[in-house]
C-alpha positions, 0 to 999 in steps of 0.5 A: 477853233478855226484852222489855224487854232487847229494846227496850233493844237496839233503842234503842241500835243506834239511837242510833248513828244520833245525831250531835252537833249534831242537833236529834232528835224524841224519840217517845213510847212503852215503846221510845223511854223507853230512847232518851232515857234513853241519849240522856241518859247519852250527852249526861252521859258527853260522847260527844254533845254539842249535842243538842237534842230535840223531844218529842213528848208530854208524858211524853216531855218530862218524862223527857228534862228528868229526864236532862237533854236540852235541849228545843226547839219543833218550830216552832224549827228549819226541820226536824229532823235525825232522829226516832227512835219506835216503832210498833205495827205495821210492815209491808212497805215500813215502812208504819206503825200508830202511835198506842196510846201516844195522841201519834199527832198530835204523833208524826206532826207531829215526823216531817214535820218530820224529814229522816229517820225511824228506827223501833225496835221488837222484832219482835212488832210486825213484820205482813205486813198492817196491821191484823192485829196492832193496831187502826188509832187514829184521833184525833177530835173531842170532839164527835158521837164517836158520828157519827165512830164510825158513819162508821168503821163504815162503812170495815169497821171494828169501832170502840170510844172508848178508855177505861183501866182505870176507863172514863175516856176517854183523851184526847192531849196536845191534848185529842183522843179515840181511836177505835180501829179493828180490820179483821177482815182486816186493811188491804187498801189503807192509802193509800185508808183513810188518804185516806177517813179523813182527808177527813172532817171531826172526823178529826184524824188516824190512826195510818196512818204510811205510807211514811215511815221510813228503817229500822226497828231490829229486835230479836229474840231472835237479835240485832237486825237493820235493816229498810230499805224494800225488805226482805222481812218475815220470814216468822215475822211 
């Protein structure tokens, strides 16, 4: 299977997480867009039924209303059943880099307010370290970006503002800007990083997901296989 094979595969073996009845945190991202579209044709075919979604951006709200999922406010329901995403990193122990979709506020939101977390991914993704693989996305501020940057800086970090193709900087659904952060060895301790980090004001968020999933679905070219927080990463990763 190619890579979007892959990830289709991921999306569904995940969805037989999906009772009906759940109300689901619908992530952001090239993986999570097969979820909702098979969430959608489950909920058309009737083998779900009563489903309702939190997205969390606004192109993940718009395909799940385009398939017909009904959507809620995450502020609706005292908690989430279940929230199924992606990620750009997974580490031992499913430590999480998430961000470079930029929905890593609402993403990491959704996923507090959910009783469990289910990742899917294909298995490029899968690191013996963060940071080793993608940069850390950091959410910032709009305003003295270039303080925030120098303080980054100082963690160890080669920092750059996010920007498209064109140089137009890339901003989250709530306005934020992106400072992206590559540790040349990686992260050697994720929960200090994550603490310094967030301790500083115009810090709104990272993309440090620690400790949170449940499993992560896993699709490689031999199948699709379940990380749990206790397994080992394959030596390959």
């Amino acid at each position: 299977m190619n890579a979007d094979e892959l990830k289709r595969a991921a999306a569904a073996k995940a969805l037989e997480s999906v009772e009906s009845g759940m109300a689901l945190g619908l992530g952001t991202g090239s993986t999570v867009r097969h979820l909702v579209d098979l969430l959608g044709e489950a909920l058309r075919e009737g083998r779900l039924t009563d489903i309702v979604g939190v997205p969390t951006s606004v192109q993940t709200e718009r395909q799940a209303l385009e398939v017909g999922i009904p959507l809620v406010e995450l502020g609706s329901r005292r908690e989430l059943d279940l929230t199924i995403d992606g990620a750009d990193e997974v580490a031992p122990g499913l430590d999480l880099i998430k961000g470079l979709g930029a929905a890593l506020l609402r993403e990491k939101m959704v996923a507090q307010a959910s009783r469990r977390l289910i990742i899917i991914s294909d298995d490029s993704k899968l690191v013996s370290k963060l940071g080793t693989k993608a940069p850390l996305p950091v959410e910032v501020v709009d305003w003295s970006v270039d303080a925030l940057q120098t303080f980054i800086e100082s963690t160890g970090a080669h920092v750059r503002l996010r920007v498209d193709p064109e140089g137009h900087v890339i901003r989250s659904d709530n306005g934020n800007v992106f400072l992206d952060a590559r540790y040349p060895k990686g992260i050697e301790d994720a929960s200090a990083l994550e603490k310094r980090l967030l301790y500083r004001a115009g810090i709104v968020d990272t993309g440090l997901f620690l400790g949170m999933p449940e499993a992560a679905v896993i699709a490689a070219p031999g199948g699709i296989f379940i990380l749990t927080p206790d397994s080992r990463i394959p030596a390959t990763a």
